[in-house]
C-alpha positions as CSV (number, residue, x, y, z in Angstrom):
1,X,-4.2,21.7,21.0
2,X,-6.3,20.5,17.9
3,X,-4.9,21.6,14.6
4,X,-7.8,22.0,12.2
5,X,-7.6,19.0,9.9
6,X,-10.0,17.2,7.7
7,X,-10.0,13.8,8.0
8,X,-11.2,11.5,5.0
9,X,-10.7,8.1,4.3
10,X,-9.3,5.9,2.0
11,X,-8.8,2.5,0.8
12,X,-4.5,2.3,1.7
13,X,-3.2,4.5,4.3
14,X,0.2,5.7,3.1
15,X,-1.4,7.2,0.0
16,X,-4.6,8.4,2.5
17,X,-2.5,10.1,4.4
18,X,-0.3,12.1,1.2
19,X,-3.8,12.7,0.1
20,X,-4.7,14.1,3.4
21,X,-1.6,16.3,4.3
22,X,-1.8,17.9,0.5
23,X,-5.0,18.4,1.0
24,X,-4.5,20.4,4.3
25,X,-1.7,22.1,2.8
26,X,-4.1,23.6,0.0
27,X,-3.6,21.2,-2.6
28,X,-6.5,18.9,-3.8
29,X,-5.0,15.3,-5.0
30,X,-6.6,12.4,-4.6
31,X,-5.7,9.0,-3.0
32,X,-5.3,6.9,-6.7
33,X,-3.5,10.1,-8.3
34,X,-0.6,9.9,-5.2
35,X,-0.5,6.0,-5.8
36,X,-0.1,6.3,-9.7
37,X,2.3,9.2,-9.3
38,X,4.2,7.3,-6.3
39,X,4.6,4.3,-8.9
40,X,2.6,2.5,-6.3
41,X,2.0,-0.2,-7.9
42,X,3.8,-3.5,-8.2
43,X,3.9,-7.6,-7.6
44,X,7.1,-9.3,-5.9
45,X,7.6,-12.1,-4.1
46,X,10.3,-12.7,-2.0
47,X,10.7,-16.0,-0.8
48,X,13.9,-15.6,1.4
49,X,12.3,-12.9,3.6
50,X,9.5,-14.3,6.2
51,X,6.8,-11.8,8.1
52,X,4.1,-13.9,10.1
53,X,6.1,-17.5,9.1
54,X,5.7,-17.1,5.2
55,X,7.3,-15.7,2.2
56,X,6.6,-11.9,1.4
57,X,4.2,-11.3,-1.7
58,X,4.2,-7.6,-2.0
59,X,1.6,-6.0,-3.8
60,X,3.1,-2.5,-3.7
61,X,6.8,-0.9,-3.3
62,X,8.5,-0.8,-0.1
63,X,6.8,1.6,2.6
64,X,7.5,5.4,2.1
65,X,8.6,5.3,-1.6
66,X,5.0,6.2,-2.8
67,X,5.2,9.5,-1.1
68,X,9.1,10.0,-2.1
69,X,8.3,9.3,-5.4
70,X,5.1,11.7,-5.6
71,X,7.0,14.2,-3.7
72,X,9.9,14.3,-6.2
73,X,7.8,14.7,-8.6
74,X,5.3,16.9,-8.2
75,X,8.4,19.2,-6.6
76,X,7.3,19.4,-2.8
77,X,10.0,19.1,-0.4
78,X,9.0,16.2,2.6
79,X,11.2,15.5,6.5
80,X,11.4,12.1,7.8
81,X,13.2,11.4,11.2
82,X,13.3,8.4,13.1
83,X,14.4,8.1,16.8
84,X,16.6,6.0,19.2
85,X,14.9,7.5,22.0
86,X,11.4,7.4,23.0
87,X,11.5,10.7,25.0
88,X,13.0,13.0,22.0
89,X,10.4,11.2,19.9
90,X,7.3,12.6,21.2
91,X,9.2,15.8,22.2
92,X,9.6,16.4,18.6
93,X,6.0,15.1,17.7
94,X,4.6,17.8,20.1
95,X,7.4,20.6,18.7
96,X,5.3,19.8,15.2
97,X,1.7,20.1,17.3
98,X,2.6,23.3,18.9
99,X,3.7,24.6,15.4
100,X,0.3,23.6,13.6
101,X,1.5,21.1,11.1
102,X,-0.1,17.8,11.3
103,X,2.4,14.7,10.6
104,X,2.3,11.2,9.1
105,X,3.6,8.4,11.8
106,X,4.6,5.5,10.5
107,X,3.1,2.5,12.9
108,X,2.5,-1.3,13.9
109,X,-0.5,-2.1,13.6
110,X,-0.7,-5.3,16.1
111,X,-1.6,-2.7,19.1
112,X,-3.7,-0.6,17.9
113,X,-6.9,-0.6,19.8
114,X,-9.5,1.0,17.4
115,X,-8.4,-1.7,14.9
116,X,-10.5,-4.9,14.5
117,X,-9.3,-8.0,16.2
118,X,-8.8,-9.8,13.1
119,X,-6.8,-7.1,11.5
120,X,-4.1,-6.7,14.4
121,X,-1.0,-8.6,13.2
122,X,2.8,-7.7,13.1
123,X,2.9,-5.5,10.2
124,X,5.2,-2.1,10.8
125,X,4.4,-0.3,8.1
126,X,1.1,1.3,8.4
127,X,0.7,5.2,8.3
128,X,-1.8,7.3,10.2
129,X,-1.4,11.1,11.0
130,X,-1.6,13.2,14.3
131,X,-3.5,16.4,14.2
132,X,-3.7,17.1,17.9
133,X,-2.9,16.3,21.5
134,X,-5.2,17.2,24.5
135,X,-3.9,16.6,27.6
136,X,-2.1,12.7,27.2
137,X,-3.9,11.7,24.5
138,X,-3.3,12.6,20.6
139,X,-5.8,13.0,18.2
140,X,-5.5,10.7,15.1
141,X,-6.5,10.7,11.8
142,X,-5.9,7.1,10.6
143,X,-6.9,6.8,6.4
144,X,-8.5,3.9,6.1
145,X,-10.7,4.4,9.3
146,X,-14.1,5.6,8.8
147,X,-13.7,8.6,11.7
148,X,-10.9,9.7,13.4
149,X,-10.2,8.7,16.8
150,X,-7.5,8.7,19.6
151,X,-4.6,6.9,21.0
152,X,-3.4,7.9,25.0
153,X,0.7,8.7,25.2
154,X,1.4,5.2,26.0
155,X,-0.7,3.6,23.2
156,X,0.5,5.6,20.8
157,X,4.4,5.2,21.9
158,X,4.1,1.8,21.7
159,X,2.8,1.6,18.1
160,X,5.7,4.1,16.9
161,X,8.6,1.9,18.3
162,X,6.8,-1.3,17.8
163,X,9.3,-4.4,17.0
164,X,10.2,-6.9,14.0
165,X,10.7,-6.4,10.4
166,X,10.1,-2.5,9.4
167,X,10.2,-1.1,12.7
168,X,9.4,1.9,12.6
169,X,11.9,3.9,15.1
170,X,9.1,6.4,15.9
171,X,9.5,7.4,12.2
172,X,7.7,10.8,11.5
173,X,7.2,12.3,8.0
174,X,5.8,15.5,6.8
175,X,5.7,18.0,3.9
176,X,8.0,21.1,4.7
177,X,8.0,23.0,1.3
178,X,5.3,22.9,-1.7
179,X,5.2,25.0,-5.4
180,X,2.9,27.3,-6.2
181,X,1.1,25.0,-8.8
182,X,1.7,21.0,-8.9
183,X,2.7,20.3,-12.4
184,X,0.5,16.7,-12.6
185,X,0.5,16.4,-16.1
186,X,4.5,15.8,-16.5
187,X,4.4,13.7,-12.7
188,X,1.5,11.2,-14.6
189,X,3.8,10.6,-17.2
190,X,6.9,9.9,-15.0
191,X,4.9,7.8,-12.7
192,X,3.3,5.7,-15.8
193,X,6.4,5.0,-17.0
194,X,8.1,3.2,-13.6
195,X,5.7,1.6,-13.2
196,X,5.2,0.0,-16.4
197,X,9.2,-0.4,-16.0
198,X,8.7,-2.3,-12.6
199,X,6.0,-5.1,-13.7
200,X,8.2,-5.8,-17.1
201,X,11.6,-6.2,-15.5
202,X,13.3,-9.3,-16.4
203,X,14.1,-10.0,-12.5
204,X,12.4,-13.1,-11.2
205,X,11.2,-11.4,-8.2
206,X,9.3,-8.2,-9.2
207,X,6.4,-8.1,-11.9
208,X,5.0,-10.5,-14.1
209,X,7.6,-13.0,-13.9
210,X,7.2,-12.8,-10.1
211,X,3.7,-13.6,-10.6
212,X,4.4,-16.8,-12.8
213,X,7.3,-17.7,-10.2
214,X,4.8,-17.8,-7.1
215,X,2.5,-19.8,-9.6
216,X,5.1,-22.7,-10.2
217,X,6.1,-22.7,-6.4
218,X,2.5,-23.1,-5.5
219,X,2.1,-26.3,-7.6
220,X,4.8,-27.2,-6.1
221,X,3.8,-26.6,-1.8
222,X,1.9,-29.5,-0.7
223,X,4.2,-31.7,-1.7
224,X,7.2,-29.8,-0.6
225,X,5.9,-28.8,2.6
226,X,2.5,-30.0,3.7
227,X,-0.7,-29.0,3.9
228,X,-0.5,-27.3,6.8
229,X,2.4,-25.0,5.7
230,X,0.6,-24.6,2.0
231,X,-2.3,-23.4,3.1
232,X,-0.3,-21.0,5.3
233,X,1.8,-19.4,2.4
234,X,-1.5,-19.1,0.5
235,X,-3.3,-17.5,3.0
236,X,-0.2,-15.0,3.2
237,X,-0.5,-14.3,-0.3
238,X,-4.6,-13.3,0.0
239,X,-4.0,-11.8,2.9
240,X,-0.9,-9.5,1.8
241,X,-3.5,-8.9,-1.4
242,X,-6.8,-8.0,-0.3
243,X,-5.8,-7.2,3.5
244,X,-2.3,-5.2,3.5
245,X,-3.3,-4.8,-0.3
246,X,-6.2,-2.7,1.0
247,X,-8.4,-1.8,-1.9
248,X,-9.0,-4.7,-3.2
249,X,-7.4,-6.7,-5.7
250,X,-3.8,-6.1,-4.6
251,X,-4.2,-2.5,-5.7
252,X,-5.2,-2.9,-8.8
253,X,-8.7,-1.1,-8.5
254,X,-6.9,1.8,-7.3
255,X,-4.7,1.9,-10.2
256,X,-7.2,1.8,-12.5
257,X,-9.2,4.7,-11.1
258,X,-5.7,6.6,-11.1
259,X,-5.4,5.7,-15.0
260,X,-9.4,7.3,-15.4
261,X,-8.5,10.2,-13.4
262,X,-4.8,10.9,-15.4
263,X,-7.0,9.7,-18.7
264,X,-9.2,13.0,-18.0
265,X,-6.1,15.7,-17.0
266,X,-4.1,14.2,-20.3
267,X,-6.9,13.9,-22.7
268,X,-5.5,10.7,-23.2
269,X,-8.7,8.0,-24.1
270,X,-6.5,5.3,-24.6
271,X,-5.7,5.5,-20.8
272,X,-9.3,5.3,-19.7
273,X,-10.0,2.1,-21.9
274,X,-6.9,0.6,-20.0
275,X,-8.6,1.3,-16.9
276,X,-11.8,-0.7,-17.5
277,X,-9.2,-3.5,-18.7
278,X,-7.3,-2.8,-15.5
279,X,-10.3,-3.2,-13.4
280,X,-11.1,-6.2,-15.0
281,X,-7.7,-8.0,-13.8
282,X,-8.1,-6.6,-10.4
283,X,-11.3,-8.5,-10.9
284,X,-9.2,-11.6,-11.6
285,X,-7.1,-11.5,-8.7
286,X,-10.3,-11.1,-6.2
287,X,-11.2,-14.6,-8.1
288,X,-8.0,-16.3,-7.3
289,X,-8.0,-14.6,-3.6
290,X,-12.0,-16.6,-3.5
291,X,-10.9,-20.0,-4.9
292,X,-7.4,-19.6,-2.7
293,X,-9.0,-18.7,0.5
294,X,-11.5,-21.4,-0.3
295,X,-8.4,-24.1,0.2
296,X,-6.9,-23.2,3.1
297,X,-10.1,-22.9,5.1
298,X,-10.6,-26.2,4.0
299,X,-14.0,-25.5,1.9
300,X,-13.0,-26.0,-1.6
301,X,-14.9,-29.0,-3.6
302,X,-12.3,-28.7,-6.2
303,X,-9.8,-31.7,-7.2
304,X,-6.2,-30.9,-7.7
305,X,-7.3,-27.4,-6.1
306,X,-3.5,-25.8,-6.3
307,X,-2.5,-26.4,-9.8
308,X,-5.6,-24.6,-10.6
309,X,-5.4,-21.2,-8.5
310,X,-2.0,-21.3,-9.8
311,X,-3.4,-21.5,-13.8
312,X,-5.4,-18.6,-12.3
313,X,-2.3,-16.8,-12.0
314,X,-0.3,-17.9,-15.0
315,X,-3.3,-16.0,-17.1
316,X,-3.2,-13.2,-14.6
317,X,0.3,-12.8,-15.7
318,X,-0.4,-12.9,-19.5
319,X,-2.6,-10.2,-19.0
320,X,-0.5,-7.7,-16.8
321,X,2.3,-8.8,-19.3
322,X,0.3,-7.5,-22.0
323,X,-1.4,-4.6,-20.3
324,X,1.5,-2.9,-19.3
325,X,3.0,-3.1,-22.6
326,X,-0.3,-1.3,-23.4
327,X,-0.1,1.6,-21.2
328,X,3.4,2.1,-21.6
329,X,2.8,2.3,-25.4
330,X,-0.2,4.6,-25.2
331,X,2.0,7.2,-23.1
């Protein structure tokens, strides 16, 4: 059975595949729009949590939130299950198949085979969707691959109930009930605003003072725990930023195309010249993620190397500080 489905890709797969399933539902909305309604963006670092031997640096909300968010409040109604046992898993993923709806899977990526070497770590949280199954093997449609592609029965139960922080419990989401018309215009607004609440919170761990916190422990690494282990946690940082972060620029590019697109439907200029500004600190972070990765491969030329990439990110701060005061003003 192959349900007709048209795959397209996409620079972060949780908001490819939203994009994806509204799209195949009738509904044309485009990867940054789901992200910037989904208040998808955001910087926290959480030092007491470890994935891969290193503190988490998040560069987005928690997995499943963007599409809650959007869902909420554009006014479609979305299922998620997740499973104990493998059998009832993929006996409900084919009841979906037989019925014609494709579904998002939430996944670990560390054995996936069409995924590049390099790319296949223990992360739980990536999102594909399945639009088919002939004979024992499905048919997937994974966002931020270039064509779609297939994983056999036993791949493809492995990836769903794969282990460690997020495991994803065979976790299967889908949109069940949609209105006639999306109301974007009031959804922009709402998502503007959390966002903008998010990167100014006074908490230590979220937003701009998140950023300026990761910048004082940095200064503070090779002393405290070695080269080897500082250039570890800054390789987690670039790595959760332009890798996990996929896009570029931990997100931020796709932000600001979200802020031209939602300048456009609002009439709103104010919120196109914040996207070029926008764009230009994504810009910013791709420099620190160059000087960064730069130390811990060992190639930088520059003297007292850390306490610069973390100036880097002290102006970084400044500047979201600033722009986000911006855009929640111009709203």
């Amino acid at each position: 059975m192959e349900i007709k489905f048209t795959h397209k890709q996409s620079a972060h797969c949780e908001n490819g595949v939203v994009s994806n399933l509204m799209r195949h539902n009738g509904f044309e909305v485009s990867e940054p729009m789901v992200f910037g309604i989904g208040s998808g963006l955001l910087f926290s670092y959480l030092p007491f949590l470890k994935v891969n031997h290193a503190p988490v640096f998040t560069y987005r909300v928690m997995p499943g939130l963007i599409f809650n968010r959007f869902a909420k409040r554009v006014g479609i109604k979305i299922k998620r299950e997740k499973f104990k046992n493998l059998k009832v898993a993929k006996a409900r993923l084919d009841e979906y198949l037989e019925k014609d709806n494709p579904v998002g899977l939430q996944v670990g990526v560390y054995n996936l085979p069409y995924f590049p070497e390099e790319y296949r770590f223990h992360f739980n949280a990536h999102n594909l969707v399945v639009y088919g199954k002939e004979n024992n093997t499905y048919l997937i449609s994974d966002p931020v691959m270039e064509a779609v592609t297939t994983l056999s029965d036993s791949e493809l139960e492995k990836v769903r109930f794969a282990k460690g922080a997020f495991a994803p419990k065979g976790h299967i989401f889908c949109p069940i009930a949609f209105p006639e018309k999306l109301n974007l215009e009031k959804a922009i607004v709402k998502g503007i605003k959390r966002t903008c609440r998010d990167m100014t919170a006074p908490l230590p761990i979220v937003g701009v003072k998140a950023i300026r916190w990761v910048a004082q422990n940095i200064r503070k690494w090779p002393k405290k725990l070695g080269p080897k282990r500082a250039n570890h946690y800054l390789g987690q940082i670039v790595r959760m930023q332009e890798e996990i972060g996929t896009g570029g620029g931990g997100f931020r590019y796709i932000y600001a195309a979200f802020l031209q697109e939602a300048g456009q439907l609002l009439k709103n200029d104010k919120l196109s010249e914040l996207s070029e500004e926008m764009t230009a600190i994504g810009d910013q972070w791709r420099d620190f993620a160059i000087e960064a990765s730069r130390i811990y491969k060992k190639r930088s030329d520059q003297t007292d190397a850390y306490n610069k990439v973390a100036d880097q990110l002290l102006v970084i701060a400044n500047k979201e500080e600033s722009f986000f005061k911006a855009l929640k003003k111009s709203i």
